[in-house]
C-alpha positions as CSV (number, residue, x, y, z in Angstrom):
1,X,121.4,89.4,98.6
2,X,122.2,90.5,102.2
3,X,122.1,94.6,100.8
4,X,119.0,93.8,98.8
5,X,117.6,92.6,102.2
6,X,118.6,95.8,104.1
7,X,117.2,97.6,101.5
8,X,114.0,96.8,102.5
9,X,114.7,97.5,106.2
10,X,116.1,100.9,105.7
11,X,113.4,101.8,103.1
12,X,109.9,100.8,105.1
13,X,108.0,103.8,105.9
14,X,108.3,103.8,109.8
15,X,104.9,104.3,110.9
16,X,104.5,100.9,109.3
17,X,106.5,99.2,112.6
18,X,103.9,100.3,114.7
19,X,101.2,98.1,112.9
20,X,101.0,95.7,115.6
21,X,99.1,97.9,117.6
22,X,96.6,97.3,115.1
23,X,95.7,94.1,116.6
24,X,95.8,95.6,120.7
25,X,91.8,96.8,119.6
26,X,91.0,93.5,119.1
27,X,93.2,91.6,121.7
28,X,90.9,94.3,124.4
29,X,88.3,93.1,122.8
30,X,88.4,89.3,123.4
31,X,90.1,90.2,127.2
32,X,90.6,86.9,128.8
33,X,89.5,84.7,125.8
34,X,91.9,85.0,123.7
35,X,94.2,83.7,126.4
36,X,92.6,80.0,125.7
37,X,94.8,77.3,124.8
38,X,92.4,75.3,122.2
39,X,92.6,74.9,119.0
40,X,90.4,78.0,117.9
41,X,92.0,80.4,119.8
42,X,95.6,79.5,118.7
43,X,94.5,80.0,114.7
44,X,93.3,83.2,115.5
45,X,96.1,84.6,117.2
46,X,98.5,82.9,114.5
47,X,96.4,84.8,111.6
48,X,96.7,87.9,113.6
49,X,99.9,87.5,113.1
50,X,100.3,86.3,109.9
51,X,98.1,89.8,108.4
52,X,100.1,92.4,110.5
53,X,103.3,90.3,109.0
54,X,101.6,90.5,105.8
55,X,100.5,93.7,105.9
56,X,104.5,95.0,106.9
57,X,105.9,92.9,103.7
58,X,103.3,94.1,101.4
59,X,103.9,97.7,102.2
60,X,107.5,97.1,101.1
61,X,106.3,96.3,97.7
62,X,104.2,99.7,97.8
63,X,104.6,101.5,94.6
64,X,102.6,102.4,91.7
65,X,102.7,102.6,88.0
66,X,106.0,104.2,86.6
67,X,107.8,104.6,89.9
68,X,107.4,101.1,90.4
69,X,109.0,100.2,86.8
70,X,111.6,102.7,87.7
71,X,112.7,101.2,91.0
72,X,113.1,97.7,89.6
73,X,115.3,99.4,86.7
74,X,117.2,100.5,89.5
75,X,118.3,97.4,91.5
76,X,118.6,95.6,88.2
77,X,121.7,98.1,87.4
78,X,123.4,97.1,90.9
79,X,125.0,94.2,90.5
80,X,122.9,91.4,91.4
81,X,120.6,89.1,89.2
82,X,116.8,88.5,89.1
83,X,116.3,85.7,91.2
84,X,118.3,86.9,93.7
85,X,115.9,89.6,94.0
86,X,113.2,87.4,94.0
87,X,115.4,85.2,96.8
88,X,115.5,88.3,99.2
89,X,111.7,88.9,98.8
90,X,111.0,85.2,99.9
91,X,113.6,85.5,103.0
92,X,112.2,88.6,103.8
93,X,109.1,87.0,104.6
94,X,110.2,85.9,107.3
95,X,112.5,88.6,109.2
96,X,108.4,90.7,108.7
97,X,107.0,87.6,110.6
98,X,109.7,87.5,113.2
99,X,109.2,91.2,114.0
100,X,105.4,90.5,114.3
101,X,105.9,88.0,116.2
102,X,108.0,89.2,119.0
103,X,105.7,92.9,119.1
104,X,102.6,90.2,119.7
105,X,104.4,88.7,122.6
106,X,105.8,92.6,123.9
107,X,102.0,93.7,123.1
108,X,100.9,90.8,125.5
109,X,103.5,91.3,128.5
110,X,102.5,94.7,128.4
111,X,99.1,93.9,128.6
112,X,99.4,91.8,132.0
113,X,101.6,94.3,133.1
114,X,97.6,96.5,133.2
115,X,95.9,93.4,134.3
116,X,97.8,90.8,136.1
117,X,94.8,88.5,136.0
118,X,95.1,87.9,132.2
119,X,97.2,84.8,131.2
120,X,98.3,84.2,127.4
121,X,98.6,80.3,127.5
122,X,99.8,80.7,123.9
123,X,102.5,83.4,125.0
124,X,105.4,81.0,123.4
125,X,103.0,78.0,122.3
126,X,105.3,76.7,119.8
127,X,102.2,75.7,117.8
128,X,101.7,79.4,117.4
129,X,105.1,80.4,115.9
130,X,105.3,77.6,113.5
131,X,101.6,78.0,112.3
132,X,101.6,81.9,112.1
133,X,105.1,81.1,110.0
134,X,103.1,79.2,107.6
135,X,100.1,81.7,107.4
136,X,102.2,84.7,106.9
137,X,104.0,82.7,103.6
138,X,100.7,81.3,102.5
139,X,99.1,84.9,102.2
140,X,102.7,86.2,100.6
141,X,102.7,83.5,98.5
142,X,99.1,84.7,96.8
143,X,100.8,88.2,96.5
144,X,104.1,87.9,95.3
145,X,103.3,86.8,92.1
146,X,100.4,89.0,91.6
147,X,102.2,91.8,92.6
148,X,105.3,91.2,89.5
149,X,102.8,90.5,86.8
150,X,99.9,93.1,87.2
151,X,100.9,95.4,90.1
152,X,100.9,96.7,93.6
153,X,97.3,98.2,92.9
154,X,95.8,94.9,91.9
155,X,97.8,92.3,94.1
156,X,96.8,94.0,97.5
157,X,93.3,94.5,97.4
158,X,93.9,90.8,96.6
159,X,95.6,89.6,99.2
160,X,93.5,91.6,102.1
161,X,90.4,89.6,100.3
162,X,91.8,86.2,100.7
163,X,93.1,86.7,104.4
164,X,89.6,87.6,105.3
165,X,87.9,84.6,102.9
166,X,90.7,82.4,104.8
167,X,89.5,83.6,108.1
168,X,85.8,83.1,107.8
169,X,86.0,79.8,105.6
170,X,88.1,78.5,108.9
171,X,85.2,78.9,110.7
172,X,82.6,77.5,108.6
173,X,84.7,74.4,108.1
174,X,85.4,73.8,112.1
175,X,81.3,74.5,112.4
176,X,80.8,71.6,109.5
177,X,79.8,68.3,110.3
178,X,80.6,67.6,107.1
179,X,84.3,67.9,107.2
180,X,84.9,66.5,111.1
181,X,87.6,64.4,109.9
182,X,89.9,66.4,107.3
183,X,89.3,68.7,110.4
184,X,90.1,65.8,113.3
185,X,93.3,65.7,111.0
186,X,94.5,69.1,110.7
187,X,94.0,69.5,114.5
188,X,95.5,66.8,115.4
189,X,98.8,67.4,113.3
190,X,98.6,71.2,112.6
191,X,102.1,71.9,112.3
192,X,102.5,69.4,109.6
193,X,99.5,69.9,107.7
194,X,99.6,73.6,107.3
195,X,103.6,73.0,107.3
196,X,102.9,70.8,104.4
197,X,100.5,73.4,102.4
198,X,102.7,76.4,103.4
199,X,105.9,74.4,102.0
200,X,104.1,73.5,98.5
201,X,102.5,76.5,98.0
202,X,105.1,78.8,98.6
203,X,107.4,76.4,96.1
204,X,105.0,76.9,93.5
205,X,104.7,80.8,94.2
206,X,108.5,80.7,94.1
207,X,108.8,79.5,90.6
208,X,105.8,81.2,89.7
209,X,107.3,84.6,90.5
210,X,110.8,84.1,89.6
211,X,109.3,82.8,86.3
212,X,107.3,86.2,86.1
213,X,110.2,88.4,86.7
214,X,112.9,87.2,85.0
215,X,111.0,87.7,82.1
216,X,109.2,91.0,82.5
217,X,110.4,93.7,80.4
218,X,111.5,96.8,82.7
């Protein structure tokens, strides 16, 4: 598993490790707001990065039509078995989050390094971490197994469409009266809640995927 892992490291396109500077544009942007310490602010910088985690695992997966049948023929002759594939996807999940994670924290030294007056409250909020974790395996969980059963081309677009879905429905529901307390809930136990989801959903994405895999056809 630990060379199917690798794999992945050596074989990323490396322009795609500069991604997090995707999110510096918006990070300007917001200047010293984003550096609030409520509840708001600390889901937005935990989905920005979950996507640019999301974004670096999906590109792994980036292949089309024949050469993607080809390159699963071609792990499946090493040996190793199916699931164990499937088992370094799921772990790899989390080495893409760790990287975005730590280039988000470098991106934001860097940035009061230019302007010492800027303060990131949620620098090492440990509320962050563990709910960027979950968002990151929540948005590969819709992926993975779209990705085995019809394809890079279909599962992507996908993916990028529910992030964004995600991202506005956030902020309709904490704008709702309606739903005050499943909201007073999930912000007053974030971690578990979204732990919670992110644990059963990616469970079920887990079997769902291996399922899908070990019984496709290459």
């Amino acid at each position: 598993m630990l060379r199917l892992i690798l794999k992945d490291l050596y074989t990323q396109k490396k322009i795609v490790y500069f991604s997090p500077l995707l999110s510096l544009p918006y990070f300007l942007s917001m200047g010293k707001n984003i550096s609030g310490s409520n509840f708001i602010a600390i889901v937005i910088y935990s989905l920005c990065i979950a996507f640019i985690a999301y974004f670096m695992a999906m590109y792994t997966n980036f292949n089309t039509g024949e050469s993607e049948i080809n390159q699963n023929r071609l792990i499946l002759s090493l040996p190793v078995t199916r699931r164990s594939v499937i088992n370094a996807k799921y772990i790899m999940i989390s080495v893409w989050w760790l990287f975005s994670y730590t280039s988000h924290i470098l991106i934001f030294i860097l940035m009061n390094v230019v302007d010492t007056s800027m303060t990131f409250n949620q620098l090492l909020d440990m509320k962050v971490l563990l709910l960027s974790l979950c968002f990151t395996y929540l948005l590969m969980s819709i992926f993975y197994p779209l990705n085995y059963k019809f394809g890079f081309r279909v599962a992507s677009p996908i993916g990028i469409a529910v992030f964004f879905l995600v991202t506005s429905g956030v902020g309709k529901i904490l704008s709702s009266n309606k739903a005050k307390g499943m909201i007073s809930i999930i912000i007053d136990q974030p971690i578990i809640s979204f732990s919670i989801i992110a644990i059963s959903v990616t469970l079920v994405s887990y079997v769902l995927t291996a399922h899908i895999f070990t019984n496709k056809d290459f």
